[in-house]
Backbone atoms as SQL, in Angstrom:
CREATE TABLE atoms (id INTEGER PRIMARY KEY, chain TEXT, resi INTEGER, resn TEXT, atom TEXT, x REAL, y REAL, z REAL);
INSERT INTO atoms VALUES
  (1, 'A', 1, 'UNK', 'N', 170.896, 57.785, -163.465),
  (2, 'A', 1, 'UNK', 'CA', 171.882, 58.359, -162.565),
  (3, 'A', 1, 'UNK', 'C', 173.129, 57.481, -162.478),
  (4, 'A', 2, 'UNK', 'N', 173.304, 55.875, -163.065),
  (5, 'A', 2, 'UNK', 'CA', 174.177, 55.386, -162.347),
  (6, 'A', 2, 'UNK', 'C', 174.910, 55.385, -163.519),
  (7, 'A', 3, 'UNK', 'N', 174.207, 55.747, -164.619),
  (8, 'A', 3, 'UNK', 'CA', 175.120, 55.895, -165.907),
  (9, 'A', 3, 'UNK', 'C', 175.793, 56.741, -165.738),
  (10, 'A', 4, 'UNK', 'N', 175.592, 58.178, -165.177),
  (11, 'A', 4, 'UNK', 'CA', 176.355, 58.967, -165.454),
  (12, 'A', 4, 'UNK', 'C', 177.522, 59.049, -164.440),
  (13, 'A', 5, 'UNK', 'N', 177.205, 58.255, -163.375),
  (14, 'A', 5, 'UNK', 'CA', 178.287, 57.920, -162.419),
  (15, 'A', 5, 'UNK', 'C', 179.587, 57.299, -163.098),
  (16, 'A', 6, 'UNK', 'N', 178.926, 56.455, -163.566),
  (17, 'A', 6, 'UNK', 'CA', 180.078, 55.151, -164.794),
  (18, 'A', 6, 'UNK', 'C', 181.074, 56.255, -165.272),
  (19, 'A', 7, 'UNK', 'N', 180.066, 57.009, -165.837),
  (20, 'A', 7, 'UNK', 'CA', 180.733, 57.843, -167.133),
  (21, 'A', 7, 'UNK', 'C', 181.365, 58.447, -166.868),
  (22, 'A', 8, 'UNK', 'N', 181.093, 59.419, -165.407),
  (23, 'A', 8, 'UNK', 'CA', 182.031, 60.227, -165.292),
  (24, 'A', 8, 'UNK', 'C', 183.715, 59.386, -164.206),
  (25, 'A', 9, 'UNK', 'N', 183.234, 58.141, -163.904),
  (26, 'A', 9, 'UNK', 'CA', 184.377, 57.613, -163.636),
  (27, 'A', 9, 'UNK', 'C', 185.434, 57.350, -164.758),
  (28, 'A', 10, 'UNK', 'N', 184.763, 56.210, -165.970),
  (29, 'A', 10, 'UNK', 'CA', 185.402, 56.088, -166.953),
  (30, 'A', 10, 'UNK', 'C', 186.760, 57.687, -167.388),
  (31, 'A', 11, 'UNK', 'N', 185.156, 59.123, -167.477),
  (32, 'A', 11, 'UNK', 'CA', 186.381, 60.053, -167.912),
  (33, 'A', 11, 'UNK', 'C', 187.512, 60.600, -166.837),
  (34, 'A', 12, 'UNK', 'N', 187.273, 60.225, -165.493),
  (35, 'A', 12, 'UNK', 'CA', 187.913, 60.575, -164.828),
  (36, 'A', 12, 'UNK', 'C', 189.474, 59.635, -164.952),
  (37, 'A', 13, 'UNK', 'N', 189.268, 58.453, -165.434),
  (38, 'A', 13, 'UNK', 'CA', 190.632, 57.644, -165.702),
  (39, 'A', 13, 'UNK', 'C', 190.921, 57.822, -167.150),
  (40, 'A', 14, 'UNK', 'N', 189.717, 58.020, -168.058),
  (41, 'A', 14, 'UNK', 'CA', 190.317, 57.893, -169.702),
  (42, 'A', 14, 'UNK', 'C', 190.227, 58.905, -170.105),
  (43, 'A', 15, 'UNK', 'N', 190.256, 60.048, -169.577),
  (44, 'A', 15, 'UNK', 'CA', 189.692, 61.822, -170.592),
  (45, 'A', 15, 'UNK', 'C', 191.081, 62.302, -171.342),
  (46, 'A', 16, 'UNK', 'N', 192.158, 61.995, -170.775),
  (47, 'A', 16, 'UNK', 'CA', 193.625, 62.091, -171.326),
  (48, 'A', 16, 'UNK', 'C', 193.605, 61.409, -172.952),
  (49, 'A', 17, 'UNK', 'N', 192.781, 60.437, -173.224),
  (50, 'A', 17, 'UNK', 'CA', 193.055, 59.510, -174.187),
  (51, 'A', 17, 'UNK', 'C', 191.858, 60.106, -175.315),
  (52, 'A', 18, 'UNK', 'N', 190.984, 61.208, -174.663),
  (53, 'A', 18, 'UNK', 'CA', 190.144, 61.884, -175.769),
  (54, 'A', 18, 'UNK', 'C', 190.824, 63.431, -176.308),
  (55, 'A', 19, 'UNK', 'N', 190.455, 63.683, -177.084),
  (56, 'A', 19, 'UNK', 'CA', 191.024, 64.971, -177.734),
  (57, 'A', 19, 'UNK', 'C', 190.243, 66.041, -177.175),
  (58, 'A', 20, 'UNK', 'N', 191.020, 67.183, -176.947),
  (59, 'A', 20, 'UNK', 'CA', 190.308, 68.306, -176.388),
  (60, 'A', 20, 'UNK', 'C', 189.144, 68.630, -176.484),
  (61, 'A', 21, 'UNK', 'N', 188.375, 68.615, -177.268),
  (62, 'A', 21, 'UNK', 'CA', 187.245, 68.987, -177.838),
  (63, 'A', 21, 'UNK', 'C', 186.036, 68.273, -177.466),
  (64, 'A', 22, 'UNK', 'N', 186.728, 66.710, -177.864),
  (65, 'A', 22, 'UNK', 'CA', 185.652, 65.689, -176.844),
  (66, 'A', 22, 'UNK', 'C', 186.079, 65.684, -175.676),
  (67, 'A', 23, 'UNK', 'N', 186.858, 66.243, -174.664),
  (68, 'A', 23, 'UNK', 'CA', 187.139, 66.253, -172.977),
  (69, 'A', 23, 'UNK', 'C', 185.956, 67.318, -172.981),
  (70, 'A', 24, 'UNK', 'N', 186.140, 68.499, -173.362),
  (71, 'A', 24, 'UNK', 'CA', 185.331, 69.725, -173.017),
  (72, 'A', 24, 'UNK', 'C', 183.672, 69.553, -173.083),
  (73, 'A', 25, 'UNK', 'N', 183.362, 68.293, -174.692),
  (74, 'A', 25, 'UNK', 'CA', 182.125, 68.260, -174.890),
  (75, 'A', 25, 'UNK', 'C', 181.676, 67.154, -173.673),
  (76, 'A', 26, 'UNK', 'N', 182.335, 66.261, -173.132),
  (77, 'A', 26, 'UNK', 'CA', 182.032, 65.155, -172.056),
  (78, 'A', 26, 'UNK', 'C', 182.287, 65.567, -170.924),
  (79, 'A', 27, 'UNK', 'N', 183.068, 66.949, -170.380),
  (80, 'A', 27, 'UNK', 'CA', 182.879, 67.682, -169.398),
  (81, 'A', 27, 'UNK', 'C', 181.974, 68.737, -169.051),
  (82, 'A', 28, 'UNK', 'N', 181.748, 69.345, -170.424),
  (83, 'A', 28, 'UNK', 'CA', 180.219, 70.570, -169.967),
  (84, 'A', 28, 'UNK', 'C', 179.244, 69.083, -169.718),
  (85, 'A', 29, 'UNK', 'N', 179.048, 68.601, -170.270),
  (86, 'A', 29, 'UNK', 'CA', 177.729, 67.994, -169.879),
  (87, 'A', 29, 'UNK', 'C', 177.445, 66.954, -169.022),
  (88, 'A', 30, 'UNK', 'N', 178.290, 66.241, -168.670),
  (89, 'A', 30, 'UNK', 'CA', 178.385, 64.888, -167.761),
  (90, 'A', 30, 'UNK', 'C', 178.826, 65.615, -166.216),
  (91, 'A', 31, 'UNK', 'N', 179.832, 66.862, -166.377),
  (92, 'A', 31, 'UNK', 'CA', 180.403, 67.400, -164.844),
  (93, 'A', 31, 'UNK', 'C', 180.301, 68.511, -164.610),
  (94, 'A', 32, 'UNK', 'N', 179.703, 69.464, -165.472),
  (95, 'A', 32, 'UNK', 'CA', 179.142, 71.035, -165.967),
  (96, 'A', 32, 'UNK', 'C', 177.616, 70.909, -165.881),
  (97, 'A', 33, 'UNK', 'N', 177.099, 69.800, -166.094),
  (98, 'A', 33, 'UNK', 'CA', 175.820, 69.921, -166.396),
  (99, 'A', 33, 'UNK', 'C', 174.994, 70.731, -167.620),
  (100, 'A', 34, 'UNK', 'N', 175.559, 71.092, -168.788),
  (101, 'A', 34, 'UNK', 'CA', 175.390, 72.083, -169.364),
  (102, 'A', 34, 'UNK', 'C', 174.424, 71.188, -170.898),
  (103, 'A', 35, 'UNK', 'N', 173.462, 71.804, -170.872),
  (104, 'A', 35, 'UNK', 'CA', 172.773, 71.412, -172.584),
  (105, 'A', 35, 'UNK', 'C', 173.791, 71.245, -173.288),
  (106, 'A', 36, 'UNK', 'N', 172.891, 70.486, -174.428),
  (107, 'A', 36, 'UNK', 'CA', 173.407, 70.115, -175.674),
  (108, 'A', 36, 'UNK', 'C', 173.876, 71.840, -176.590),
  (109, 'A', 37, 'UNK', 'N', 172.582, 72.755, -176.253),
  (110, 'A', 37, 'UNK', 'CA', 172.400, 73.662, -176.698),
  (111, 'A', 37, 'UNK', 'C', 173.572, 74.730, -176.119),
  (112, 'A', 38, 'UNK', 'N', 173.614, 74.692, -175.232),
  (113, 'A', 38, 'UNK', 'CA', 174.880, 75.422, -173.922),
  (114, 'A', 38, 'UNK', 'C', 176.255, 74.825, -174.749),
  (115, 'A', 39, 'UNK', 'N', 176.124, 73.394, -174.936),
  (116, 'A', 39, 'UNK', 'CA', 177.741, 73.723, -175.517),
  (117, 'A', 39, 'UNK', 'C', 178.135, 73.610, -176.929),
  (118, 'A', 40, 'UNK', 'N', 177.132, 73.743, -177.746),
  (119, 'A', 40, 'UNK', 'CA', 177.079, 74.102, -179.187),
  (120, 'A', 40, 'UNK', 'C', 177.190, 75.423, -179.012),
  (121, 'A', 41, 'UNK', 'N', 177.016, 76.053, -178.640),
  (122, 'A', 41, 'UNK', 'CA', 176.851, 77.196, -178.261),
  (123, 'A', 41, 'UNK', 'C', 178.329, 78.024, -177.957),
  (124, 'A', 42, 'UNK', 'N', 178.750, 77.453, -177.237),
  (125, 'A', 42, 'UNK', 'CA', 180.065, 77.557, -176.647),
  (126, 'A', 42, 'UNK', 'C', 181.189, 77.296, -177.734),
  (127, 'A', 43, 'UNK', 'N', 180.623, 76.167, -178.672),
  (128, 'A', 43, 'UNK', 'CA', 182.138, 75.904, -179.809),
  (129, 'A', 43, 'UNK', 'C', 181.659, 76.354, -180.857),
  (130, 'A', 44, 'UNK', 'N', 180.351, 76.945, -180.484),
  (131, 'A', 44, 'UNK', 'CA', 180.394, 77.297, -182.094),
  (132, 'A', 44, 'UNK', 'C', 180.037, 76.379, -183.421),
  (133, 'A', 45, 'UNK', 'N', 179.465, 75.140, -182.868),
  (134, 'A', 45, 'UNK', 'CA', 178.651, 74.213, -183.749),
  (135, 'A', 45, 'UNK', 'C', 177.707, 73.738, -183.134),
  (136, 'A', 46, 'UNK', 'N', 176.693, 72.907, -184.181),
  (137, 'A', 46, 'UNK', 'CA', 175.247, 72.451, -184.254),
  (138, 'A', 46, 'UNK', 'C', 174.891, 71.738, -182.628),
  (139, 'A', 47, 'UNK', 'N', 173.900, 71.559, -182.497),
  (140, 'A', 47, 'UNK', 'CA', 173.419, 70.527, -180.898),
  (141, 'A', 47, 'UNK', 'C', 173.627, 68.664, -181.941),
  (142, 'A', 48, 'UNK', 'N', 173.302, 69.066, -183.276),
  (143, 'A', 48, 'UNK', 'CA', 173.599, 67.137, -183.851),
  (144, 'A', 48, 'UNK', 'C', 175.045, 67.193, -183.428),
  (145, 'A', 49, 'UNK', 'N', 175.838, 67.971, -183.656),
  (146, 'A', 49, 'UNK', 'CA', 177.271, 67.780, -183.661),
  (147, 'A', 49, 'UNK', 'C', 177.754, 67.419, -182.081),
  (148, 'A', 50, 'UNK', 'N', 177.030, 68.224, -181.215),
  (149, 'A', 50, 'UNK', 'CA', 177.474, 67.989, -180.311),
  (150, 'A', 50, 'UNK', 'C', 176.937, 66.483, -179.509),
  (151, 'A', 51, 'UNK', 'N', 175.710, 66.148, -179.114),
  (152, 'A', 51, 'UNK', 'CA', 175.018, 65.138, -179.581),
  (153, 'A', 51, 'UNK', 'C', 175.791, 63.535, -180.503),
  (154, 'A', 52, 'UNK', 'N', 176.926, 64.417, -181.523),
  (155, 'A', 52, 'UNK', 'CA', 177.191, 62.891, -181.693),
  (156, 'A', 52, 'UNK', 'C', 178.629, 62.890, -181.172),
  (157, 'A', 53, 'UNK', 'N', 179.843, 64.097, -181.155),
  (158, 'A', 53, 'UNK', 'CA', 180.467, 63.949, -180.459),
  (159, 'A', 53, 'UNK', 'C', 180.452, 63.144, -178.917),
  (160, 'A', 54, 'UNK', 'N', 179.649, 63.900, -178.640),
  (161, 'A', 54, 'UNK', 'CA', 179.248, 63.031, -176.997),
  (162, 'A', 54, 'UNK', 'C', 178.889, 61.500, -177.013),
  (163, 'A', 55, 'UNK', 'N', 178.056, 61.159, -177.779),
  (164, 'A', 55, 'UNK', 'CA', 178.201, 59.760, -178.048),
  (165, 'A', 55, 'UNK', 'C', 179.472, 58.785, -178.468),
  (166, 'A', 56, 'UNK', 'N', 180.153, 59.540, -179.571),
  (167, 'A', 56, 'UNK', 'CA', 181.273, 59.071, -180.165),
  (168, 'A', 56, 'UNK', 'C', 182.421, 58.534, -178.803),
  (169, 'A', 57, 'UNK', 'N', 182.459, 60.203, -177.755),
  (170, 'A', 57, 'UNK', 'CA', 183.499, 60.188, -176.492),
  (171, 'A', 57, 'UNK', 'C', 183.077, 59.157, -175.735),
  (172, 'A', 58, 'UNK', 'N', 181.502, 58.653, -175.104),
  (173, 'A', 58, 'UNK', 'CA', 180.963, 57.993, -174.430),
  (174, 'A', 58, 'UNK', 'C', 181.459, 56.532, -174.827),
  (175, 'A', 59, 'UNK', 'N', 181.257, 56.303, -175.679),
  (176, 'A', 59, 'UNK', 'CA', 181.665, 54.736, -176.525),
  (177, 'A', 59, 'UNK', 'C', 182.958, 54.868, -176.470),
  (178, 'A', 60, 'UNK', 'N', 184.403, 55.530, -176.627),
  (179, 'A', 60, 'UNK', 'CA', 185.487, 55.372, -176.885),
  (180, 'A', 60, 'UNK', 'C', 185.980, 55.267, -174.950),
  (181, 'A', 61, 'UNK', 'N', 184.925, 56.050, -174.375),
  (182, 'A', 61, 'UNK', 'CA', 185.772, 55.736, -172.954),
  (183, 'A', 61, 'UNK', 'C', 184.928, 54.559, -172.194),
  (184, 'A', 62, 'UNK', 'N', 184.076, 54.063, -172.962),
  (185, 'A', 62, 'UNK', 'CA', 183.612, 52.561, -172.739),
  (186, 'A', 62, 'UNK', 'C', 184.402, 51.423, -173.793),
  (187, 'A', 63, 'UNK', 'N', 185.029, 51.816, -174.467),
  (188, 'A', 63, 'UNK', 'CA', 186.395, 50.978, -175.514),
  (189, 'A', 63, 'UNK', 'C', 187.473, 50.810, -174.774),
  (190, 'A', 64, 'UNK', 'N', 187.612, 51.686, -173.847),
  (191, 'A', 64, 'UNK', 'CA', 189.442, 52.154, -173.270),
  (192, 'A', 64, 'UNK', 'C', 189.194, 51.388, -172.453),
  (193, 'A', 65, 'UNK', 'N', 188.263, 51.139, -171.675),
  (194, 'A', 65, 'UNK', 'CA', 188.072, 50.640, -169.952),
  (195, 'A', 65, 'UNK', 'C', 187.745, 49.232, -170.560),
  (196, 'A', 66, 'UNK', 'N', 187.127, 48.787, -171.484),
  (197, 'A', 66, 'UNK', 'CA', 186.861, 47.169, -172.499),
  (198, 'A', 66, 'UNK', 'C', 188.281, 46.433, -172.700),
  (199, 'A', 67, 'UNK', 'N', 189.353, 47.167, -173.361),
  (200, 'A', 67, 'UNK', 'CA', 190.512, 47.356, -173.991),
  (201, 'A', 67, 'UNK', 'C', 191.597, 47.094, -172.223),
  (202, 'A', 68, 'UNK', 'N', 191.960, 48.212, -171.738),
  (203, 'A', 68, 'UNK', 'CA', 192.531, 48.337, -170.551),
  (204, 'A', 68, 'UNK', 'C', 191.870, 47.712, -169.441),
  (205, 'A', 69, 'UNK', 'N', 191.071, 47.909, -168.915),
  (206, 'A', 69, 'UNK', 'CA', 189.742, 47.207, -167.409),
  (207, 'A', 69, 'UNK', 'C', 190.701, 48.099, -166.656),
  (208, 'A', 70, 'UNK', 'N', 191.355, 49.577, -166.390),
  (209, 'A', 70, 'UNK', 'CA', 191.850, 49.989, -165.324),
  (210, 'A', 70, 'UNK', 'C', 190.844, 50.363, -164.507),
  (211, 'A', 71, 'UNK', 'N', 189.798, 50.755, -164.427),
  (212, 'A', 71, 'UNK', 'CA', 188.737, 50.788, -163.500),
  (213, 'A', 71, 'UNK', 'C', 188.497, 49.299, -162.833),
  (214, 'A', 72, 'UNK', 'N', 188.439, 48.576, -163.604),
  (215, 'A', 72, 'UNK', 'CA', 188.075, 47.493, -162.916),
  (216, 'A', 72, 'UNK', 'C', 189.113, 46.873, -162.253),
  (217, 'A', 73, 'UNK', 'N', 190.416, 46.996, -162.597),
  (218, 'A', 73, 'UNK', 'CA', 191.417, 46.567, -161.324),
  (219, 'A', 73, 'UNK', 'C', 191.709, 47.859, -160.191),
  (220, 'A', 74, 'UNK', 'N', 191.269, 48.784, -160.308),
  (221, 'A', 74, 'UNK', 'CA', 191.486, 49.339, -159.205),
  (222, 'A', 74, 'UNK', 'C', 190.587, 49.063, -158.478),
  (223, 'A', 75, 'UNK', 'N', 189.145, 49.086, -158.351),
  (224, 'A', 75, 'UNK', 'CA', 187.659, 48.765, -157.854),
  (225, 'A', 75, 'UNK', 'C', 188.112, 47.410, -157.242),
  (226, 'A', 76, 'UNK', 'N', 189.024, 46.578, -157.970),
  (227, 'A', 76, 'UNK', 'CA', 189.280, 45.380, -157.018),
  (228, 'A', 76, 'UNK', 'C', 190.382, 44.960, -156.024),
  (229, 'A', 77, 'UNK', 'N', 190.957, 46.257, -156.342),
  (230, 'A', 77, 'UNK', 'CA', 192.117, 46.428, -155.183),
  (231, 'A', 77, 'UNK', 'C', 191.518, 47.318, -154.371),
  (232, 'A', 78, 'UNK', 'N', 190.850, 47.860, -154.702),
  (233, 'A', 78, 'UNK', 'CA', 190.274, 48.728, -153.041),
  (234, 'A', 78, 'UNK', 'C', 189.356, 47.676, -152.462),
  (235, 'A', 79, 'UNK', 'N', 188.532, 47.269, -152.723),
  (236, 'A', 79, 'UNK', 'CA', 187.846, 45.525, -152.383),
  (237, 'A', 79, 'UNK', 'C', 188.555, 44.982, -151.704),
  (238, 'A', 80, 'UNK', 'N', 189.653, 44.398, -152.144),
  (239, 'A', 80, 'UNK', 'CA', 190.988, 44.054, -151.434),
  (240, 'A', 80, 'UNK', 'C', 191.719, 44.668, -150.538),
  (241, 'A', 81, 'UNK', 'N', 191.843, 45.968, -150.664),
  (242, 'A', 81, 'UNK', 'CA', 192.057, 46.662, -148.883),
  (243, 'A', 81, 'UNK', 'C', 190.909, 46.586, -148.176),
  (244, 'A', 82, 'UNK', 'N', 190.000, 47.168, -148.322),
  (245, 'A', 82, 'UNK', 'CA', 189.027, 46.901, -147.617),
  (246, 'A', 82, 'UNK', 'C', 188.758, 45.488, -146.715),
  (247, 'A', 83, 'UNK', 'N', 188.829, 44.594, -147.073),
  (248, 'A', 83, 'UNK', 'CA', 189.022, 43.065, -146.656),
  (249, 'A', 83, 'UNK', 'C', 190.429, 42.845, -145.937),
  (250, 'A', 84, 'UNK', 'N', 191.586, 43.791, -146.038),
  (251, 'A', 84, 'UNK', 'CA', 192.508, 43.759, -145.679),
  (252, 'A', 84, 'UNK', 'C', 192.162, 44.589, -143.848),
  (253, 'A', 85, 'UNK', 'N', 191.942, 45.896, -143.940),
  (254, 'A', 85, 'UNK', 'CA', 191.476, 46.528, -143.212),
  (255, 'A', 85, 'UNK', 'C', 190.661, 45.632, -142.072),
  (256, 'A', 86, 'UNK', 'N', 189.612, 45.010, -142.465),
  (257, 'A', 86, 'UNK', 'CA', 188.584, 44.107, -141.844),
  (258, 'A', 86, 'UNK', 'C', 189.494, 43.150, -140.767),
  (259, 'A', 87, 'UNK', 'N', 190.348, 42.755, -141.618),
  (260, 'A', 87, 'UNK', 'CA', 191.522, 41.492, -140.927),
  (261, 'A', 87, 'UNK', 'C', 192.267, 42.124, -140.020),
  (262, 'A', 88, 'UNK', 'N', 192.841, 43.103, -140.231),
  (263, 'A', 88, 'UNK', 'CA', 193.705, 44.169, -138.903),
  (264, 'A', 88, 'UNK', 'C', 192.405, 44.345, -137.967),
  (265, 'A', 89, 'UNK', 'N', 191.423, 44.650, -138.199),
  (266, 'A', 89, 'UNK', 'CA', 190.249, 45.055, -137.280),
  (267, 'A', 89, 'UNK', 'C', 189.987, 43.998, -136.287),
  (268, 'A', 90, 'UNK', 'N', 189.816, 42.793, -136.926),
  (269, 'A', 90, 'UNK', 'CA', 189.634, 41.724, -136.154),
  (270, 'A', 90, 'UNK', 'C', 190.483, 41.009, -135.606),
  (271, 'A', 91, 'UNK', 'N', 191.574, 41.243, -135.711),
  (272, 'A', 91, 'UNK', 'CA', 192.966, 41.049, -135.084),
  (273, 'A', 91, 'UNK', 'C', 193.311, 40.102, -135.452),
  (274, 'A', 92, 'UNK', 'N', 193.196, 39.961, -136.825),
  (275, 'A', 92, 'UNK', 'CA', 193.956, 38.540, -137.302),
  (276, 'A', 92, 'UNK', 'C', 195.030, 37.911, -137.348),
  (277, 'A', 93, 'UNK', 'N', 195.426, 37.147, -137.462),
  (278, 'A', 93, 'UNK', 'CA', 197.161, 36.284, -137.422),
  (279, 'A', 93, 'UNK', 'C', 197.751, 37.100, -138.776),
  (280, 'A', 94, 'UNK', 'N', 198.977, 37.734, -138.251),
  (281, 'A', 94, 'UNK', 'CA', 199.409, 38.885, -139.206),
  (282, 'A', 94, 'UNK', 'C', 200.198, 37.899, -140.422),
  (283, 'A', 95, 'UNK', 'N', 200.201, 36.769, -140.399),
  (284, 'A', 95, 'UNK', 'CA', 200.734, 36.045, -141.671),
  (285, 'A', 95, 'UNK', 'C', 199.624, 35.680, -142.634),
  (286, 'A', 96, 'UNK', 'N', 198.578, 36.004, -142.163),
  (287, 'A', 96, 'UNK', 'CA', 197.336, 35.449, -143.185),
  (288, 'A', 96, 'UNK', 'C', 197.340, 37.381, -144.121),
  (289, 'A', 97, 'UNK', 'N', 197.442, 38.035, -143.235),
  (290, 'A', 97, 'UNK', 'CA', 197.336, 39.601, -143.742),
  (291, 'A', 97, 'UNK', 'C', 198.406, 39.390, -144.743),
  (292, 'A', 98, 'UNK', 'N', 199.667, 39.217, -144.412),
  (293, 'A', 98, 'UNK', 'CA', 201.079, 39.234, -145.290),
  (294, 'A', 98, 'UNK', 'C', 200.689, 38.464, -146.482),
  (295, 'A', 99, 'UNK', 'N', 200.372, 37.615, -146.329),
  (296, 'A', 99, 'UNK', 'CA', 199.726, 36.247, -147.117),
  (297, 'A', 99, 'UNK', 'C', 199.496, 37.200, -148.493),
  (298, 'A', 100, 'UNK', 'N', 197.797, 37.493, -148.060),
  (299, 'A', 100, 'UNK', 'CA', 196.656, 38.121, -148.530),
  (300, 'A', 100, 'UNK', 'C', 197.445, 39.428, -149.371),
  (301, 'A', 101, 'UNK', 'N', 198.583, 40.400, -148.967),
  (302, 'A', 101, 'UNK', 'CA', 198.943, 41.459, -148.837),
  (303, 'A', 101, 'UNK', 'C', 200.022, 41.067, -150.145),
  (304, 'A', 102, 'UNK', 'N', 200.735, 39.926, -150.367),
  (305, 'A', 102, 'UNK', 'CA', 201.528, 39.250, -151.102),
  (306, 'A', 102, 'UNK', 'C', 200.946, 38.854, -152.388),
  (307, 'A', 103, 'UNK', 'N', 199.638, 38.678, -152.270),
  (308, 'A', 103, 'UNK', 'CA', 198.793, 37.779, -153.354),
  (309, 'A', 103, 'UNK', 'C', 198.029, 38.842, -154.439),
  (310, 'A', 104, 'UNK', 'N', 198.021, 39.957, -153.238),
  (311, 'A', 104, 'UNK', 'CA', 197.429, 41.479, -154.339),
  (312, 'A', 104, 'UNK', 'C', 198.499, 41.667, -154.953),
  (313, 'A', 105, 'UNK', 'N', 199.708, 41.936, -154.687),
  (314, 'A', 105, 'UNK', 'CA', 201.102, 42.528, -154.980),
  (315, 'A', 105, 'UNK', 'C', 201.060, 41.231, -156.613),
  (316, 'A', 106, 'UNK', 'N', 201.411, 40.291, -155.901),
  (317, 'A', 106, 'UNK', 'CA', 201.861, 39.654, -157.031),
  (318, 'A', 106, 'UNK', 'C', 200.626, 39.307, -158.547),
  (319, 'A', 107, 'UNK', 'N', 199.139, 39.847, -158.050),
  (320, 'A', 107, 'UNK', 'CA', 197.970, 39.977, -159.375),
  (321, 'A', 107, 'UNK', 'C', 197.977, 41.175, -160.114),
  (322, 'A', 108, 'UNK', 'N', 198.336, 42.319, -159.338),
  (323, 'A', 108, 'UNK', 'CA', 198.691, 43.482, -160.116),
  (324, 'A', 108, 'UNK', 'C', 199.750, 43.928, -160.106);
């Protein structure tokens, strides 16, 4: 289950960077839920074909996010509000917030 969480995050930031064909084959099945058989079916080729397409898309939007890490700097800027948030909550000295608020700005 947590794979397919990954995965469908990965395509939710990298599906632009796959070609139609692999968006559609990594969307029936990862956010459609749909067989191998369901979307061979649908294009009109084999379940191997589809089967390795899907693998091929899976690895290239685990390349993009290897290559780029935009998942992983956003995941650490919401981390970083979050901790930001915490500090307004607790009524912190608003120059440690500015501080903190300065130090995200200037890493990404």
């Amino acid at each position: 289950m947590e794979k397919i969480i990954e995965i469908g995050i990965l395509y939710s930031y990298y599906s632009s960077l796959l070609t139609a064909k692999q968006r559609d084959v990594v969307n029936g099945y990862f956010n459609e839920d749909l067989s191998l058989n369901e979307i061979a079916q649908l294009h009109g080729i084999s379940k191997q074909s589809v089967s390795d397409m899907l693998n091929r898309s899976v690895k290239k939007l685990y390349n993009f996010e290897n290559k780029l890490g935009i998942v992983k700097k956003s995941r650490k800027i919401t981390d970083e509000i979050f901790e930001i948030i915490d500090l307004i909550k607790k009524d912190t000295d608003k120059n440690i917030i500015v501080e903190k608020l300065l130090r995200i700005t200037k890493e990404n």
